[in-house]
Each structure stands twice: as C-alpha cells, then as structure tokens.
matplotlib code that plots the C-alpha trace (Angstrom):
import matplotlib.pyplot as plt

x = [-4.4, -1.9, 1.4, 3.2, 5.9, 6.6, 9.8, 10.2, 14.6, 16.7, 16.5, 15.9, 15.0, 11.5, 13.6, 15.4, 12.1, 10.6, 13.3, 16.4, 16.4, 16.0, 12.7, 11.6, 8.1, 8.1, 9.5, 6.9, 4.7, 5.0, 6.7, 5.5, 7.0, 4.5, 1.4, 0.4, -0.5, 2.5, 1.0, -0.4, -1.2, -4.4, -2.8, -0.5, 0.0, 2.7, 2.7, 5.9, 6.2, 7.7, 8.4, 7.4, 4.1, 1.0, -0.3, 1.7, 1.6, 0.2, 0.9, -1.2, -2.1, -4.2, -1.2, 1.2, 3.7, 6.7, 5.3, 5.1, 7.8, 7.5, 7.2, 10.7, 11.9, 9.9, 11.7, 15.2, 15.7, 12.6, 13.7, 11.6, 12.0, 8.5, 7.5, 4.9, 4.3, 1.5, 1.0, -3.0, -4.2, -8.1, -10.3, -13.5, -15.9, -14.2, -13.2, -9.6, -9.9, -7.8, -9.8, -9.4, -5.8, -3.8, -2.6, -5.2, -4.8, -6.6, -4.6, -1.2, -2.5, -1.4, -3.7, -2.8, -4.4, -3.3, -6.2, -10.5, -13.1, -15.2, -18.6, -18.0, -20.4, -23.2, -22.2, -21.0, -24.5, -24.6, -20.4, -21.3, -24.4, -21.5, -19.4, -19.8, -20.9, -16.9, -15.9, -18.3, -18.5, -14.5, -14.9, -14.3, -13.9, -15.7, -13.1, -13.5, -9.6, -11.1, -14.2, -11.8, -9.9, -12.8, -13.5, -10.4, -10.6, -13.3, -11.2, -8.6, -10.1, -11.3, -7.6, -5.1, -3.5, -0.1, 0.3, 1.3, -1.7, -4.2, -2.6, -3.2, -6.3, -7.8, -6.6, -8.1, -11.5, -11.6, -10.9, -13.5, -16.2, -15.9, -15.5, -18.9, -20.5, -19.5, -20.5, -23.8, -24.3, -23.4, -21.1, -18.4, -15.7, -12.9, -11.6, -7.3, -6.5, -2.9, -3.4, -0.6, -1.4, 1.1, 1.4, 4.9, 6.7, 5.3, 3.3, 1.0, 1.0, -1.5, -1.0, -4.5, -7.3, -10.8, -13.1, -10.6, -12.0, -9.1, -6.2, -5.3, -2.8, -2.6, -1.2, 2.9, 4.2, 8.2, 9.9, 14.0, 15.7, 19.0, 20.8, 20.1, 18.8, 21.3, 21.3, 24.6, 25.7, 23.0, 22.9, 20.0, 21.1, 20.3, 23.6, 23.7, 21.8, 23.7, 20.7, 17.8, 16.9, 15.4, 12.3, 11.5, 8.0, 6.8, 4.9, 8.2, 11.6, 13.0, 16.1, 18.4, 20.0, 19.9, 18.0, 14.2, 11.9, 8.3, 5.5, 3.7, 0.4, -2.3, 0.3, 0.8, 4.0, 3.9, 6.7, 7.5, 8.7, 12.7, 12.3, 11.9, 9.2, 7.1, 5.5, 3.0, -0.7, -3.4, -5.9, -9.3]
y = [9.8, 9.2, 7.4, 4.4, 2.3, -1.4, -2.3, -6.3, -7.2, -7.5, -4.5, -0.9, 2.1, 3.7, 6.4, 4.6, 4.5, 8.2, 11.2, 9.7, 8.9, 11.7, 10.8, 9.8, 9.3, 12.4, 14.1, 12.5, 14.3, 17.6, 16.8, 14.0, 13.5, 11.0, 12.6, 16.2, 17.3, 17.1, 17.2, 14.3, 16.3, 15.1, 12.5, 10.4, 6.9, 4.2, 0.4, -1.8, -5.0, -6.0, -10.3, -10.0, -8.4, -10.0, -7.0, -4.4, -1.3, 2.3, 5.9, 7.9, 11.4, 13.8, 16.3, 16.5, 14.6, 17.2, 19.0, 16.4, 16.3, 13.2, 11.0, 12.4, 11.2, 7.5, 7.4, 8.1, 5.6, 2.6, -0.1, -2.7, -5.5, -4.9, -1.8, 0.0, 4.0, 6.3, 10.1, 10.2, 12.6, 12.2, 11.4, 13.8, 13.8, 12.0, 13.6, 14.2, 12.4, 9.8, 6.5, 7.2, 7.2, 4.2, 1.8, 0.1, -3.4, -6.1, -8.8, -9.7, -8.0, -4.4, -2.7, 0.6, 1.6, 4.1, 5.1, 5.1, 2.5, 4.8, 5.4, 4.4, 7.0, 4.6, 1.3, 1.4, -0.1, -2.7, -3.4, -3.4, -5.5, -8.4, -8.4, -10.7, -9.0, -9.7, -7.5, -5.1, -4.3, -4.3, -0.8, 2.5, 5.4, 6.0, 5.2, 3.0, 1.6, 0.4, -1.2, -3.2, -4.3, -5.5, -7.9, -9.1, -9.8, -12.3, -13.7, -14.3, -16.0, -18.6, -19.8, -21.0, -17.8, -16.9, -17.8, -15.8, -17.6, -16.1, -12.7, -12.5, -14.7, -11.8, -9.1, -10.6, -11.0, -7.7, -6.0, -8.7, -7.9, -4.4, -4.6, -6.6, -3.9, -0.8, -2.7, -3.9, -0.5, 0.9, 3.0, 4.9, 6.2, 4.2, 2.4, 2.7, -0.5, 0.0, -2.0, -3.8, -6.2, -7.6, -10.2, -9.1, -12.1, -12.0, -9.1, -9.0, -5.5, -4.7, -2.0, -1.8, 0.7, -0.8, 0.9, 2.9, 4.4, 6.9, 4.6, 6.6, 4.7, 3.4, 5.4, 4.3, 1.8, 0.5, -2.7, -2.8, -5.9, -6.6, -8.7, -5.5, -1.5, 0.4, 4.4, 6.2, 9.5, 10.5, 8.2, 5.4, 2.1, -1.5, -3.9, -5.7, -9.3, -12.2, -14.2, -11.9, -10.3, -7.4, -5.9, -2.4, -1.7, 2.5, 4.9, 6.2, 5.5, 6.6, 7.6, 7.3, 3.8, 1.7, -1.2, 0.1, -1.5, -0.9, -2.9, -3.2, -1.9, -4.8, -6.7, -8.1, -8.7, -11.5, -11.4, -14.6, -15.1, -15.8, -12.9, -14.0, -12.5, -12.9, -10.0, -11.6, -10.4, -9.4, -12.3, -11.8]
z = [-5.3, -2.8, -2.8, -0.6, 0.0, 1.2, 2.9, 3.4, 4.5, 6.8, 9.9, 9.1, 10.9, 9.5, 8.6, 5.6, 3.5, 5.7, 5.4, 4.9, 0.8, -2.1, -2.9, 0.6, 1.8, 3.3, 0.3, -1.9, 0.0, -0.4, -4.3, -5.8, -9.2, -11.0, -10.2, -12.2, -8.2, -6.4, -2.8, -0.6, 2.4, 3.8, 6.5, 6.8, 8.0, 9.3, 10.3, 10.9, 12.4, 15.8, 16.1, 19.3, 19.0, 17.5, 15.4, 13.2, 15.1, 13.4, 13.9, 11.7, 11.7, 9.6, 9.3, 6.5, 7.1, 6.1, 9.3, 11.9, 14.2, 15.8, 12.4, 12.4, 15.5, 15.6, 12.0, 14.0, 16.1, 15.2, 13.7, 11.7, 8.9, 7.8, 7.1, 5.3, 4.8, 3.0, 2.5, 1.4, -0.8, 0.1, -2.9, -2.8, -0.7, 1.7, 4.6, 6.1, 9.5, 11.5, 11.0, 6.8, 7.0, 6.0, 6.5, 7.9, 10.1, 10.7, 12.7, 11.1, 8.0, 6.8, 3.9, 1.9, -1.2, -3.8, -6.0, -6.1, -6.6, -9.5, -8.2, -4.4, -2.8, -5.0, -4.5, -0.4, 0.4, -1.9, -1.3, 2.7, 1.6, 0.4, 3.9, 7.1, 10.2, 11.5, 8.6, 8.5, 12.3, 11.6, 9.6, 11.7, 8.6, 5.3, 2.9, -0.4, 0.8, 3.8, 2.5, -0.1, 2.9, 4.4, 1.4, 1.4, 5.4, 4.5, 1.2, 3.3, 6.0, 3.6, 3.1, 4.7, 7.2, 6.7, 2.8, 0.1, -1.7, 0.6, 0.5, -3.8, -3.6, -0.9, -3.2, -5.8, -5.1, -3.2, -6.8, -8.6, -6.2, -6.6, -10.6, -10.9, -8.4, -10.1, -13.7, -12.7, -11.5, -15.2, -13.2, -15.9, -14.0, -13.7, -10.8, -9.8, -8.0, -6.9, -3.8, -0.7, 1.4, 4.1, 6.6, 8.3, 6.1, 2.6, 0.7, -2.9, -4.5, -7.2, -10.1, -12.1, -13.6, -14.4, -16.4, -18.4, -21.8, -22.6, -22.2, -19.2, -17.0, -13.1, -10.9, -10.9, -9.2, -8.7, -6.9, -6.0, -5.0, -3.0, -0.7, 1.8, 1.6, 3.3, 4.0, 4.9, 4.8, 3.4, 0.5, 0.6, -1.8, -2.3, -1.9, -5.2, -5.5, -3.9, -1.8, -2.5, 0.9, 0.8, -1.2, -1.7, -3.5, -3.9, -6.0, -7.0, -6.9, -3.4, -4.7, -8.0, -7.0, -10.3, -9.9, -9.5, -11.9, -13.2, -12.4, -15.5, -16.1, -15.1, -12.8, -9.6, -7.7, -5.2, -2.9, -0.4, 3.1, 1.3, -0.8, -3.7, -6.2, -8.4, -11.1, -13.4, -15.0, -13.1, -13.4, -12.2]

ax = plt.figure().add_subplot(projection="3d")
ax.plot(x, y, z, "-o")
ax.set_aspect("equal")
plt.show()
C-alpha cells in the first residue's frame, strides 16, 4: 500500500505537506506509522496546480523520495493552493517504473490511489473491455490505480465538468464497476479503495475495502480543517476555524496539531470550491 496527501487553501509551498511537518510526506516514506511496513519506496509522485496553467503539473520519480534531492528543492521555494503528494509502495507484480507512479492527470483532474483492486492481474481485460477508446488509449502504465482512473475519466465526462457532483459521481462508479467485475469473476481477495480525485478547486476522497471476510480495515485515512495551514520554525499547524479555508486530507496525520480527524470506515469526504465539506457513507 502506499500513502498520500491532499492540500486544498489558501498559498503554500509543496514543502508544507513534503519535508517541512513531523510526519511529512517524505517522512512517511521511509516511517510510516499506520502500516505494519513502514516503507513506501518504490516511487514517488507530485502534482499541484498553477491558475494560470490548464493542467496540474507532475514530477514523479521511481526513487525514494527521502533520497531525491530536487523533491527537496521544488518543495523550497514552489508554491501552490492545490496540491497533491504520494510515496507508492508497488502492489505485486507490478513493476517500479515512471508511468505507475501517481498521481496520475488527465486534464484538470488529479488521481492518486492508496490500496489494490483484489484480483486485477484477472480482470484488466475484461475492466479495459468497459472503457472508451479516449480512455483507454489515455492509459501509459500497468497499474489497477490507473485503470480506475480511466473509469472515472469516462463517469465524469458524462456530467457536468467542474462539479463536485461529477468528481464523487466518477469515483463512484469507478469503484461499482470494479466491485461487479471482481464479483462476477468470484474473485476473493479484497479490494482497498482509498481513492482522491481533484479538480484544482474541489476534491472527493474515498476510504473503503470490498470483499473483506476478516473484518480487516481500509488502509487510514485523516482530514484537518482551518481558516489557513501554516509552517514556521519548524512547526506545521492549521489556524483555528473562522471562514473555513483550507483542507488538509492524508494517510496519516502530518504532524501533532489537534484538529485531525478520521474518516470513517466506508466514507467519503466531499470537499467544495469554499471549503466546506462534507463526510458521509459510501453509497454505491
């Protein structure tokens, strides 16, 4: 499994979620503290949002990320009020390369994807069978992650663009279609669905296991709200709620600032252009 985190607020530099708190991205890592293996090394990936550019733009590498020097520097001095960040630990077989590290992007969209469809090495045919030529063609690596993104891609194209409705509504029916797949297949292992989608305004985050016989729970999943997420002298914080504006959602808790809360098991958390959010059961 892997772990992520989703920055939404007022201007930040990719540093504030990467090195600069406790439990950074970059700490997480190499220490992970809600996983029983502690290391995501197989890649690493990176997209934030300029206003003036059409798409989010990526780094990614198949480094760790504790090693790579430059991660360190584009964290120092890039600033963003959209941000998103993974360290992958690669689910087996699939290989450590470039094109399988997240996020992935598709337009306006960012994807990540913490977790496994169960069974994808038998159902990628028959999951590939279900996508439009745009979506398939769309594909570059062999991940599950990216073949769920590709079902959302044709989800949300069947809605309105830019809506928080077509972010969950494309989240949702990439999970459905990959549920009925792995169950018609009579597939056992379970699927972890803790999935973030982002448009550079508004974001839907998924925390879910499918398929789950010995009550075995998704991989973990927090959200923080503030007026604004500040880092100084070495101490990251959110500024106490006055006009919500800024959203913090991560595997773990980034640093020991009270205010991080839990999504619950089988939620989503809907988060709109003002801020404001939403967690409520996961309703396929």
């Amino acid at each position: 499994m892997c772990r992520m985190a989703l920055y939404l607020g007022p201007e930040i530099t990719l540093g504030s979620l990467l090195t600069e708190p406790d439990h950074s991205i970059v700490k997480q890592s190499v220490e992970a503290r809600e996983r029983e293996e502690p290391l995501n090394g197989d890649g690493f990936g990176v997209a934030w949002y300029d206003p003036e550019l059409e798409q989010p733009a990526l780094f990614k590498d198949v480094r760790p990320a504790w090693s790579n020097r430059n991660l360190i520097e584009l964290g120092r001095v890039v600033r963003t009020s959209a941000l998103m960040a993974h360290v992958r630990a690669a689910t087996p077989p699939l290989p450590v390369h470039e094109l399988n590290c997240h996020p992935f992007r598709w337009g306006r969209l960012s994807f990540m994807h913490n977790g496994a469809i169960g069974g994808f090495t038998q159902l990628k045919r028959a999951l590939q069978a279900k996508l439009s030529d745009e979506a398939y063609r769309w594909i570059q690596g062999s991940t599950d992650s990216e073949h769920l993104f590709a079902l959302a891609i044709d989800e949300y194209q069947r809605h309105e663009p830019g809506t928080l409705a077509a972010l969950e509504a494309s989240l949702l029916a990439a999970i459905r279609q990959a549920e009925e797949l792995r169950e018609a297949a009579g597939i056992e292992s379970p699927s972890w669905f803790n999935l973030v989608i982002c448009d550079g305004e508004r974001a839907v985050a998924t925390r879910a296991i499918f398929g789950n016989r010995e009550g075995v729970k998704p991989e973990s999943l927090y959200y923080h709200v503030g007026r604004r997420y500040v880092c100084e002298e070495g101490v990251c914080r959110m500024v106490p709620v006055e006009d919500a504006g800024a959203v913090l959602v991560a595997s773990e808790p980034l640093s020991a600032d009270p205010g991080w809360q839990e999504v619950p098991a089988g939620h989503l958390i809907a988060i709109a252009a003002d801020r404001s959010l939403e967690v409520r059961p996961l309703a396929l």
